[in-house]
Every structure is written in structure tokens, then in C-alpha cells.
C-alpha positions as CSV (number, residue, x, y, z in Angstrom):
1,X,147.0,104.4,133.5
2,X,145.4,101.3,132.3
3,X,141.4,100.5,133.4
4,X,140.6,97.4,134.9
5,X,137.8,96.7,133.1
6,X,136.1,97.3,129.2
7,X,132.9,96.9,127.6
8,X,133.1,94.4,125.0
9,X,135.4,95.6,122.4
10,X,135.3,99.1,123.7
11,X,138.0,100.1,127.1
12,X,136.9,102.8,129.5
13,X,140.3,104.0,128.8
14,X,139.2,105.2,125.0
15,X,137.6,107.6,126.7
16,X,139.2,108.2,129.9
17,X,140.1,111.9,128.8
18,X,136.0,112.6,128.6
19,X,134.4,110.7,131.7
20,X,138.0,111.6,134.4
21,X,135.6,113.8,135.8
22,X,132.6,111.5,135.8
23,X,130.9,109.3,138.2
24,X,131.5,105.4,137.3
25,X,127.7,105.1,136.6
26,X,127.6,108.0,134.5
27,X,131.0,107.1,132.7
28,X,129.4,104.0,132.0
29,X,126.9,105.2,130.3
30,X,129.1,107.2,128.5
31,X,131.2,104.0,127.3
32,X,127.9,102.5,126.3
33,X,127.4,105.5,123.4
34,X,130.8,105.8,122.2
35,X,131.0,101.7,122.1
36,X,127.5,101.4,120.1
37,X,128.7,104.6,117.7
38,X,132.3,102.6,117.0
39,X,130.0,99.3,116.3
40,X,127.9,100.8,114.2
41,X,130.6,102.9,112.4
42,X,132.6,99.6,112.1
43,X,129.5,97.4,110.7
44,X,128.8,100.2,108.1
45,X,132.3,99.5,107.2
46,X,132.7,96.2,107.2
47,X,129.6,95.8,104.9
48,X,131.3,98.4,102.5
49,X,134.0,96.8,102.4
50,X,132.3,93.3,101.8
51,X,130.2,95.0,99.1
52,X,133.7,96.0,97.3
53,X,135.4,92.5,97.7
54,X,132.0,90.8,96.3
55,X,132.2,93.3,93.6
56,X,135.9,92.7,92.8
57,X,135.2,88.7,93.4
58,X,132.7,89.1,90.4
59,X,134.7,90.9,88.3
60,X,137.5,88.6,88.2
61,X,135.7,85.5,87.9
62,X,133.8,86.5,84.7
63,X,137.0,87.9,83.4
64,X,138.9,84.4,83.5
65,X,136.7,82.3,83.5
66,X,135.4,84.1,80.1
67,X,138.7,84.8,78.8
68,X,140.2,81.6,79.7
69,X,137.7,79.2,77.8
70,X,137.7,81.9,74.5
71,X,141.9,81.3,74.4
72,X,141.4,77.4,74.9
73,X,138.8,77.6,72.4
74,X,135.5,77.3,73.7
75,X,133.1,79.5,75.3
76,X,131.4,80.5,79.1
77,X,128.4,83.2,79.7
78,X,128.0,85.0,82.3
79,X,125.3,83.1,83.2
80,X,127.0,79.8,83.1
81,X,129.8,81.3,85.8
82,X,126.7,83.1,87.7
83,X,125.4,79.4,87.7
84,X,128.3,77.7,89.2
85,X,131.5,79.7,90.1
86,X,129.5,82.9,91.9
87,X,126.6,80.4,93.8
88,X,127.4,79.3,96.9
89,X,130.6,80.8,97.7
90,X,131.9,82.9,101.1
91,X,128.6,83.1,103.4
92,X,129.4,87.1,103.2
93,X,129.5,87.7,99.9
94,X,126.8,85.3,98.2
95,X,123.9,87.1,99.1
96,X,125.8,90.3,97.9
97,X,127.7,89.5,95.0
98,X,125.0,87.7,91.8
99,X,123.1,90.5,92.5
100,X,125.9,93.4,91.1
101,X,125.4,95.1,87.8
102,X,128.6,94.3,85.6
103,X,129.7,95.4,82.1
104,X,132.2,93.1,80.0
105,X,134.3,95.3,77.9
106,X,135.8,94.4,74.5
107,X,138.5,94.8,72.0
108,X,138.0,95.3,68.7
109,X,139.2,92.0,68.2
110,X,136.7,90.6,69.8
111,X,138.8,89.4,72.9
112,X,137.9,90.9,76.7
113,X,139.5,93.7,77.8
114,X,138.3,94.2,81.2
115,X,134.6,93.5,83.6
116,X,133.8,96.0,85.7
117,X,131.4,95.5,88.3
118,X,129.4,98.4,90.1
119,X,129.1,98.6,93.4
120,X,128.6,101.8,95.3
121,X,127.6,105.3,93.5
122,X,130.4,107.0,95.0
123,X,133.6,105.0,94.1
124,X,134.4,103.6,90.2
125,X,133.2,100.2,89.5
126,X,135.2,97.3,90.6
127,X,138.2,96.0,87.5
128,X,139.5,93.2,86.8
129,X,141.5,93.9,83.4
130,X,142.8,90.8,80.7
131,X,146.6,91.3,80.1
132,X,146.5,88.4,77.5
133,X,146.7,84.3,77.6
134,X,150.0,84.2,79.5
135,X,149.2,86.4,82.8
136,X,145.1,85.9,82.3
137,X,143.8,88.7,84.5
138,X,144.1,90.7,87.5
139,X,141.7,92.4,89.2
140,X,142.7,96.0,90.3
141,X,142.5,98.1,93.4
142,X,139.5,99.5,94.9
143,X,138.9,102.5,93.2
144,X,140.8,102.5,90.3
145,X,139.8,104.0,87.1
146,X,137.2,101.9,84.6
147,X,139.3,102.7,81.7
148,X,142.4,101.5,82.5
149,X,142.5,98.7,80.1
150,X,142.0,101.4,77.0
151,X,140.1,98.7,74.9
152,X,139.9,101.4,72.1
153,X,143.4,103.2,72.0
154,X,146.4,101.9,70.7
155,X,147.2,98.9,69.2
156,X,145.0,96.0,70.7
157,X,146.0,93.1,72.9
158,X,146.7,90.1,70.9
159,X,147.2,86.5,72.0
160,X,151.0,86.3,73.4
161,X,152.0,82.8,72.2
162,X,150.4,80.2,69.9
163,X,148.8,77.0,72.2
164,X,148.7,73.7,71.5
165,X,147.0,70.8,71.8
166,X,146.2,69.4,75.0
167,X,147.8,66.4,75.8
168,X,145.3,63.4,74.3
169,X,145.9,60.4,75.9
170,X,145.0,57.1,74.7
171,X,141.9,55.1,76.0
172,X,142.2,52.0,77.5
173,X,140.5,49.0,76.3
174,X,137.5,48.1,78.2
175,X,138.5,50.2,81.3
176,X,135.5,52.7,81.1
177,X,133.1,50.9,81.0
178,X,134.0,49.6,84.5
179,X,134.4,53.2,85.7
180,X,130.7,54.1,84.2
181,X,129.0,53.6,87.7
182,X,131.2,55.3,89.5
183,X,131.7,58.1,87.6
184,X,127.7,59.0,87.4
185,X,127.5,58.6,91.1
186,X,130.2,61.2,91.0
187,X,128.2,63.4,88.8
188,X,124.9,62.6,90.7
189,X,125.2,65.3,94.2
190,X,124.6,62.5,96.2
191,X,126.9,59.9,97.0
192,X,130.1,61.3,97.1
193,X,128.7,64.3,99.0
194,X,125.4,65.6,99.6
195,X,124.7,68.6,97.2
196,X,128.6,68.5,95.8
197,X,128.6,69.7,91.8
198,X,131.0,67.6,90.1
199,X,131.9,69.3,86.8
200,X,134.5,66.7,85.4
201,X,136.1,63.7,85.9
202,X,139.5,62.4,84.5
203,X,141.5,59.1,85.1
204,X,144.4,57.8,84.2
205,X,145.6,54.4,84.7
206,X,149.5,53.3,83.0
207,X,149.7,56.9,81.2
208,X,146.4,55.8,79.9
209,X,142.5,57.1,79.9
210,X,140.0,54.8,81.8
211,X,137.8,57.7,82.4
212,X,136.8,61.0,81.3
213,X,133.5,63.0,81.6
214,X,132.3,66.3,81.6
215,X,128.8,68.2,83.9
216,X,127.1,70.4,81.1
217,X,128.4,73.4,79.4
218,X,132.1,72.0,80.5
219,X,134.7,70.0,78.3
220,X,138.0,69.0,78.2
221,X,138.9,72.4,77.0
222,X,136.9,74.3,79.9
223,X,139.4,75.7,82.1
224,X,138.5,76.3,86.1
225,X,140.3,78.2,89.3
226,X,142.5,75.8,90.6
227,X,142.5,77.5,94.2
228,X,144.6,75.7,97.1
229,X,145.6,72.8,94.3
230,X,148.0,76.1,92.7
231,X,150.0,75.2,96.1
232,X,151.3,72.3,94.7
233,X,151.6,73.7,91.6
234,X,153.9,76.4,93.5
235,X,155.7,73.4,94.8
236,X,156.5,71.6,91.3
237,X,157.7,75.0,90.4
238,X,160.4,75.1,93.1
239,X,160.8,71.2,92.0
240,X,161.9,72.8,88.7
241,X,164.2,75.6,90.6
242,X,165.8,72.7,92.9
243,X,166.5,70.8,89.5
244,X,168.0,73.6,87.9
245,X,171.1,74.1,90.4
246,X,170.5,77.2,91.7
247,X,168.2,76.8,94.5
248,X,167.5,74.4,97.4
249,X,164.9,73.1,99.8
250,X,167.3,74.0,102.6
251,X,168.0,78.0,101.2
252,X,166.4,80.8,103.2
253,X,163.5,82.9,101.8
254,X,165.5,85.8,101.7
255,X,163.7,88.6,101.3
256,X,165.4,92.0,100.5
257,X,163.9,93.8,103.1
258,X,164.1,90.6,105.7
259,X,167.7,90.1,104.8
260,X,168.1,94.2,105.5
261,X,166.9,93.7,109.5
262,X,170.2,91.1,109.2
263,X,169.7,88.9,112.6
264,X,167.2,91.0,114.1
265,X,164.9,89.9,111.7
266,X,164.2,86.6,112.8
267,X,162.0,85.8,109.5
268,X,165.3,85.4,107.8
269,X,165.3,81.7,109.7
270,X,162.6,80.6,107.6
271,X,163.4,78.2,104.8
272,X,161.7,77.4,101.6
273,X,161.0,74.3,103.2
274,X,159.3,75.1,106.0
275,X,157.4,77.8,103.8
276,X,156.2,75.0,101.3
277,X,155.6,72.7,104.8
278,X,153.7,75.5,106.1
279,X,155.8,75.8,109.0
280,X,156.7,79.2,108.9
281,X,156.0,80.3,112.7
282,X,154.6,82.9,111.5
283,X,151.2,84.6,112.0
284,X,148.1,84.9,110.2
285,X,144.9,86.8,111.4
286,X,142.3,84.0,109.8
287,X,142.2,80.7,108.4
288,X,145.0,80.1,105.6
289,X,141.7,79.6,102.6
290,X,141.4,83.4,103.2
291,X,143.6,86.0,101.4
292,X,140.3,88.5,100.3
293,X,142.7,91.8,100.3
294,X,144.8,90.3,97.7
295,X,142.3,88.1,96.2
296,X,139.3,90.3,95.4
297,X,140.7,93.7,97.1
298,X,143.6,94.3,94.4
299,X,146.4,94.1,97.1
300,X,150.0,92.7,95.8
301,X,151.5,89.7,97.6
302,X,154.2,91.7,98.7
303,X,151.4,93.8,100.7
304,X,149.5,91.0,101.7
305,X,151.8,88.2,101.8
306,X,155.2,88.6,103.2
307,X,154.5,91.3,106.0
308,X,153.3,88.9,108.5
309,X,155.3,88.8,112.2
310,X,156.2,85.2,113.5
311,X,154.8,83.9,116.6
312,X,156.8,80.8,116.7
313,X,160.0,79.4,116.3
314,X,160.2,78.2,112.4
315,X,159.5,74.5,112.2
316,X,157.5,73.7,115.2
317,X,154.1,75.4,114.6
318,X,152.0,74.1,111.3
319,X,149.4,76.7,110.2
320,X,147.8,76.3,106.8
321,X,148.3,80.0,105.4
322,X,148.1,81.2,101.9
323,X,151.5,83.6,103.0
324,X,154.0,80.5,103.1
325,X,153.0,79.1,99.7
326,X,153.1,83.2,98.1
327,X,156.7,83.6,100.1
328,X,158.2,80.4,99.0
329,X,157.3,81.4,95.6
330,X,159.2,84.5,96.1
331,X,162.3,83.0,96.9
332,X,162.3,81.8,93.5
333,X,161.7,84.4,91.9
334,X,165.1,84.7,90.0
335,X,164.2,81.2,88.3
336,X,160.3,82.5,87.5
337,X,162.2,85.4,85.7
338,X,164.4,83.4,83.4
339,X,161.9,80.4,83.0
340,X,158.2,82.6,83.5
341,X,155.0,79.7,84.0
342,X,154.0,79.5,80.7
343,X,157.0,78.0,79.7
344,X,157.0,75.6,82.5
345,X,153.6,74.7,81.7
346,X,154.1,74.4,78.3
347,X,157.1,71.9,78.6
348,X,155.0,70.1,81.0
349,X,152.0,70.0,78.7
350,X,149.8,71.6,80.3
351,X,148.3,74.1,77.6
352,X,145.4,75.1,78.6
353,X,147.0,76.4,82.0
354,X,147.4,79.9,83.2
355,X,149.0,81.2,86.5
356,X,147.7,84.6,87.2
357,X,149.6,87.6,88.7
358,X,148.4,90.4,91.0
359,X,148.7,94.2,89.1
360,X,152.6,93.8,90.0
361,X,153.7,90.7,88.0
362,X,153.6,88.1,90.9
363,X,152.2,84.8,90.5
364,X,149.2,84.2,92.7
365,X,150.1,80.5,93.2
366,X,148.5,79.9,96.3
367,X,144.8,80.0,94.2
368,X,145.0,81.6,91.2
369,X,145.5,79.5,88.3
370,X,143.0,78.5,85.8
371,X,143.3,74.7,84.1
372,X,141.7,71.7,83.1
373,X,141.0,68.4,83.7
374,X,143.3,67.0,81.2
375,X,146.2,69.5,82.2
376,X,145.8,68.2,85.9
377,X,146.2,64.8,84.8
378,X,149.6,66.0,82.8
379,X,150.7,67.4,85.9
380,X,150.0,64.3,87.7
381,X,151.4,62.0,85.4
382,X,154.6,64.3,85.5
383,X,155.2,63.1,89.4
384,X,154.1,59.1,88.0
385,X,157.3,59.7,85.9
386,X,159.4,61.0,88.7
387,X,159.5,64.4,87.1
388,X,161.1,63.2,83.6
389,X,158.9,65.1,80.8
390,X,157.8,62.8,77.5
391,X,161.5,64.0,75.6
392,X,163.3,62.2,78.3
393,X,164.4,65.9,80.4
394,X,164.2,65.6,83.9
395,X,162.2,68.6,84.8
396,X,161.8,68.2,88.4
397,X,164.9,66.3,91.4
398,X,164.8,62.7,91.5
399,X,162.7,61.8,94.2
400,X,160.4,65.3,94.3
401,X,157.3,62.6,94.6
402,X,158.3,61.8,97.4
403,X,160.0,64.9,99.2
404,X,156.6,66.6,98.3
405,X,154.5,64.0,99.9
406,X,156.3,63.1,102.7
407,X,155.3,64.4,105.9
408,X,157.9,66.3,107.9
409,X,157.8,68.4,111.2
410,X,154.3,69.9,112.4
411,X,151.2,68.4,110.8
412,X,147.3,69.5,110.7
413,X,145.8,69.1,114.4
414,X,142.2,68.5,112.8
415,X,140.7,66.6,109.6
416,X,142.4,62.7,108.6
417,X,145.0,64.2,105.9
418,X,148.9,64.9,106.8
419,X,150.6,67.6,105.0
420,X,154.4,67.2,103.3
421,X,155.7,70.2,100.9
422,X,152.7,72.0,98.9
423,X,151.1,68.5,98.8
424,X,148.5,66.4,100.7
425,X,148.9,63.1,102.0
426,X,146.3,60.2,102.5
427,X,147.7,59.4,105.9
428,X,148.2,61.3,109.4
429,X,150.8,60.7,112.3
430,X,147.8,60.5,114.7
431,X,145.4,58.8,112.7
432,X,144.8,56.2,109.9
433,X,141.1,56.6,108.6
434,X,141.8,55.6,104.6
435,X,141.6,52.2,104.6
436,X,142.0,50.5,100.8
437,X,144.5,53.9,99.5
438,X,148.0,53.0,99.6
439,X,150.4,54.7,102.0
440,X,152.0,56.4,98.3
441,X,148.8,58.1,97.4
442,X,149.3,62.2,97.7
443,X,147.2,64.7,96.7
444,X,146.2,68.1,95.8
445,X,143.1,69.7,97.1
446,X,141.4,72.7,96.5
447,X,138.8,75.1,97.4
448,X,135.1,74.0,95.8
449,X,135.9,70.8,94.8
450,X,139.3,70.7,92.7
451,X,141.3,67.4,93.8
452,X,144.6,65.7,92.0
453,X,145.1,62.6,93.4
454,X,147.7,60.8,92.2
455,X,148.5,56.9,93.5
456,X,152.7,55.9,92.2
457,X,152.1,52.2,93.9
458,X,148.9,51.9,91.2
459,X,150.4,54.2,88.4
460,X,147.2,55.7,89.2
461,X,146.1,59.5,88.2
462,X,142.8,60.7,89.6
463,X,141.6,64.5,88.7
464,X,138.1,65.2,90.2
465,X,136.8,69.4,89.7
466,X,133.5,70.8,90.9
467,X,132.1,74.1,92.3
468,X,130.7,72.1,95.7
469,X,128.9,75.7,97.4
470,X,129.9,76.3,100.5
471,X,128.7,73.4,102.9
472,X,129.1,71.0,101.0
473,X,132.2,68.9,100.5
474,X,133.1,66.2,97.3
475,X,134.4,62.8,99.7
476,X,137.3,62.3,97.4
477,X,138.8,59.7,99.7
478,X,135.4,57.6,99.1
479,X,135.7,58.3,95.3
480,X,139.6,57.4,95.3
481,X,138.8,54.1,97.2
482,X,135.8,53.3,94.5
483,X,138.1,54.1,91.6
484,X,141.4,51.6,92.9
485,X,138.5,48.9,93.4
486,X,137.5,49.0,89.9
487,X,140.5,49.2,88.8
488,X,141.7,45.9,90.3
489,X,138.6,44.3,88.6
């Protein structure tokens, strides 16, 4: 028997079994208890569990962002990423998560082990554990042990390969100093976004530098969390796959345990296309931008990423969710064994570039990879070149520029930016609001501030990263617009 009526998130029938007997006044009354107990059981729980993803937030920034800058060769303190990457973040967990005692553990060496991060008496403190310069580091489940890194037993962790030089690209004659203006109005908080913390700039124009410039305590070797702009990086990954021979845009995602339900499993209609298109069909319970169980809770991807039902025929329904870019990466998988992301990156250039993994070896690329400016403007300089690397190889299909930027099926219902394959576009099928960018220009955009625009028409390359707090956003279209007009001059 089903009631015909419930108290907020509470139904009589939850308690049918206690009030049968009851009047409907008094069973009412009843409700009213058991539904205040449930909320207040459930908001103790919910600000547990926020306590434990601030803690585990914590712990991985000051891991990488630590360990990142020591392996490219300069330094962050803990109060430099207090400072920037832990102010202003997710409106539950800043007033929770600078506050959090945390130790950073060492190697003999010298080089991080692991940060752990205390945040409730009865549980082990929060990990997030350094597996060297080619993985960076993971943060660990709730409740896992503080030793499990073992900085002092056995042999200790060394540096897993030998990094180069950044690519150095040379400056163009006089170009700067028309850029000066802009670029300190980009640095100023004010007009490119009120309040947005620019933290370096980087421009390219014909494979050379016009502009290049750096907030305090950051450089050209700094690296930062990429966030959302890893989804493109995903994508040039599957570029690479595509280019290889053994994939294609068109293959399913095929998932072991999808391809077992055979055509019952309706997933199994869902191409790497539509994943990197975000047109999956299938559902996600919030906003795309948040993943926190595998993020900060030490989830894997294959928990947390390739579970979800679909809601939707594949192809017809766009919603921006971290899951598409994480399964589309799966269904590459076989390539990312042979050819793992530091050798991608290091073909490309890109050496002071790291793609994280979750405890399990997966790439988090729909966030979690840590570069710099100048590796961002490699990257972008890659898709100016049609995906042909400096030694003449063609690392990514002719054409990928454009697949990745052209817009195809479903498309964003809000905001002025349309949406191709792990890439951004400038324009929208509804709406044209970028006046003086050319119909070319594609970008990458990420959480806090991190943008890649890059502008083929103009052989144009624009990286702009920050760590803009929450309400407050960097108007890169504004800044893009500034930056062709003083180019032209």
C-alpha cells in the first residue's frame, strides 16, 4: 500500500508498520519525530562527510602542488597553496578545509612521501601519498592507514625519468610591449573579472612569444591543476589513439562488464564520440564540475565513473559530466598501456606535465593533471600544427583541430559557448555573443581560471591560469578579443 501523501523528504509509509493503529493526527505527529531524527541524523552525516572530503581536498593539493614544483625545479609552501589553491573554493568546504591540521611527510631524500590531513579523532588522518614524477599523487580512501607510503622502509622513491627543458620559445620583436597593458589589466582583479587572481599569462603568436608573465611566487616552471582543461587533454589523447590505427571516433566504449549485459545493456550504444561530445544519455546526480567521491573521497573511476544508468537515447541529450570524459578515456585504455602519458607528453613537449591516477592506475583526465603555462602553449601550438610534432611525426589525425572543435549533436542550453569533442567553441547554434573572435577559435576551459585558447585563422595561442575563488569568473572572451586587437596593431 502506497500513502497518498509525505512530509517533506519523509513518507508516512516509512512508518506505516508503527502508526497502522494510529489516528491520522497522532500518526502525524509521529512522522514529524521520525522525519526531524532522519534530518538530523543525515546533516550530522553530511557534515562528516564534508569534513572528510575537505580533509582529503587538502591533502592532495599540498601534495602536488608541493611535489610538482620540487620535480620541475622550483618550490611552493604550504602557505603559498593555503593562499591561492585552498581560498575560495566549494562553498562547503572553504570554511572547513584551511582550518585542518596537516603533516607533510618526507623521504630521506628529501622528496614528499605523503600529507596527511586530520580530521576527526576517531578515523586516521586523510592521505594523499607521492608515487613519483610520472603518476604525481593520489589521494587514498577514507580511512586508510597514515603509513602507507612507508617513507622510512625500503628503498626510497626516486624520480622515475630524467625531465627536460620546457619548450623555450623565441620572443618576438617588439610584440610585448604592445601586450604590456593588457596583460597588467589581466593581472589587476578588475577588468577582466571582478576579484579574478590571474597567476600567469602566456602568448604565442607564429610559434613565437609576444607575452609571458607570472602573479608572485609563480614562474614558468610553477605547475597548476589543470581541472576541466584535462578534458581536452583526454581528447588529444584519443587524437593520438585515432592516429595510431587501432581505435576510432565511431568505436563503442566497450566496457567489459557493459559488453557482458550484451544488448540488454544499452550503454554498449555509446560511442567514444558521443562520450568526448558529452552526449552520453546517460545520468548524473549533480553538475558535471562535481566528481568529490573520486576527487577528494579516494573512489576509483571505475566506482565513480562508469556505473552511471542512461536516461536518454545516446546522442540527443548533452549533459556536461565528468563520467563521459573518465569513460572515453577508458576505451583507450589498451593505447594508454603501451604509450602511458608521460610519454605522450614528453613527445609533445610538454615536461613539466603530469596526469594523475586514482589508487588504481587510472588517469583522472577529466581534472587531474598538473602543468604550466608554457606546456599549455606546447599543447596548443601542437593543434596550430595540425597535430604534426617539431620532428615532422604526426601525432594526432589530420584534421583533429577541427573534429575537436566542431560542434556536433546536442549543445549546452545555457552560457554563449558550444561544445565539439573535449573542446570549447567560441560560438553557439543559438547564439553569437563573441563579436571580433573568429569562427576557428576553440578552447579549453577549466575550473578557477585555467583557459587554452587557441585561434588557427590568427596562428594565435592564448594560455591564461588563475585560482579565481568561487564567484568570481576571469572574462577570457574579453581578454581574447583585447589580445587579437593588439595583435593586429
Amino acid at each position: 500500500m502506497r500513502w497518498p501523501f509525505s512530509f517533506g523528504r519523509c513518507s508516512l509509509g516509512s512508518v506505516f508498520m508503527k502508526t497502522l493503529t494510529l489516528t491520522a493526527a497522532s500518526a502525524a505527529l509521529v512522522l514529524s519525530s521520525a522525519c526531524a531524527e532522519a534530518q538530523s541524523q543525515q546533516d550530522r552525516l553530511d557534515a562528516r562527510y564534508d569534513r572528510a572530503l575537505a580533509a582529503g581536498y587538502k591533502a592532495l593539493f599540498l601534495c602536488s602542488a608541493i611535489a610538482h614544483a620540487e620535480a620541475a625545479g622550483t618550490t611552493r609552501t604550504p602557505e603559498s597553496v593555503h593562499e591561492w589553491e585552498l581560498t575560495g573554493i566549494y562553498p562547503a568546504l572553504d570554511p572547513i578545509v584551511r582550518d585542518l591540521e596537516y603533516e607533510i611527510v618526507r623521504r630521506p631524500t628529501g622528496q614528499i612521501a605523503h600529507v596527511q590531513v586530520d580530521w576527526a579523532e576517531d578515523m586516521p588522518d586523510r592521505v594523499a601519498a607521492y608515487y613519483g614524477d610520472d603518476t604525481g599523487c593520489s589521494v587514498l580512501p577514507i580511512g586508510a592507514p597514515e603509513n602507507t607510503s612507508e617513507p622510512t622502509e625500503g628503498q626510497p622513491l626516486t624520480q622515475l625519468r630524467t625531465r627536460e627543458s620546457a619548450v623555450n620559445y623565441p620572443t618576438a620583436d617588439g610584440a610585448a610591449a604592445d601586450l604590456a597593458a593588457i596583460e597588467a589589466d589581466a593581472f589587476s582583479g578588475s577588468t577582466y573579472g571582478d576579484g579574478a587572481r590571474t597567476t600567469a599569462i602566456y602568448i604565442l603568436k607564429d610559434g613565437q612569444r609576444v607575452s609571458e608573465g607570472y602573479a608572485p611566487g609563480f614562474s614558468e616552471n610553477t605547475p597548476q591543476r589543470t581541472w576541466s582543461v584535462a578534458k581536452s587533454i583526454a581528447a588529444t589523447f584519443v587524437g593520438a589513439a585515432v592516429q595510431s590505427g587501432e581505435y576510432s571516433v565511431d568505436d563503442p566504449i566497450a566496457i567489459n562488464y557493459w559488453r557482458r549485459g550484451g544488448q540488454t545493456d544499452t550503454r554498449n550504444a555509446i560511442t567514444i564520440d558521443l562520450a568526448l561530445r558529452m552526449a552520453s544519455g546517460r545520468y548524473s546526480d549533480t553538475p558535471g564540475n562535481r566528481t568529490d567521491p573520486l576527487y577528494w573521497g579516494g573512489t576509483t573511476v571505475d566506482e565513480r565513473a562508469t556505473n552511471w544508468p542512461m536516461i536518454a537515447k545516446p546522442g540527443t541529450q548533452y549533459r556536461y559530466a565528468n563520467n563521459d570524459t573518465l569513460t572515453a578515456v577508458k576505451a583507450i585504455d589498451g593505447y594508454l598501456q603501451y604509450y602511458p602519458a608521460p610519454e605522450l607528453f614528453e613527445k609533445i613537449g610538454m615536461t613539466d606535465t603530469v596526469a594523475e591516477t586514482d589508487i588504481r592506475g587510472n588517469y583522472v583526465l577529466s581534472s587531474q593533471v598538473w602543468t604550466t603555462a608554457r606546456d599549455l602553449a606546447t599543447l596548443g601550438q601542437l593543434y596550430l600544427n595540425d597535430g604534426v610534432l617539431p620532428d615532422g611525426e604526426r601525432l594526432l589525425p589530420e584534421g583533429w583541430g577541427e573534429y575537436v572543435s566542431r560542434m556536433s549533436g546536442p549543445q549546452p542550453e545555457t552560457g554563449n559557448y558550444g561544445y565539439g569533442a573535449g573542446w570549447w567553441t567560441f560560438k553557439h547554434p543559438d547564439r553569437d555573443v563573441h563579436e571580433g573572435i573568429p569562427d576557428d577559435a576553440f578552447l579549453a576551459r577549466g575550473n578557477r581560471g585555467q583557459y587554452l585558447v587557441i585561434v588557427p585563422s590568427r596562428n594565435v595561442v592564448i594560455v591564461r591560469r588563475g585560482e579565481d575563488m568561487v564567484g568570481t569568473r576571469f572574462d577570457i572572451a574579453a581578454f581574447t578579443r583585447d589580445v587579437l586587437s593588439a595583435l593586429e596593431e
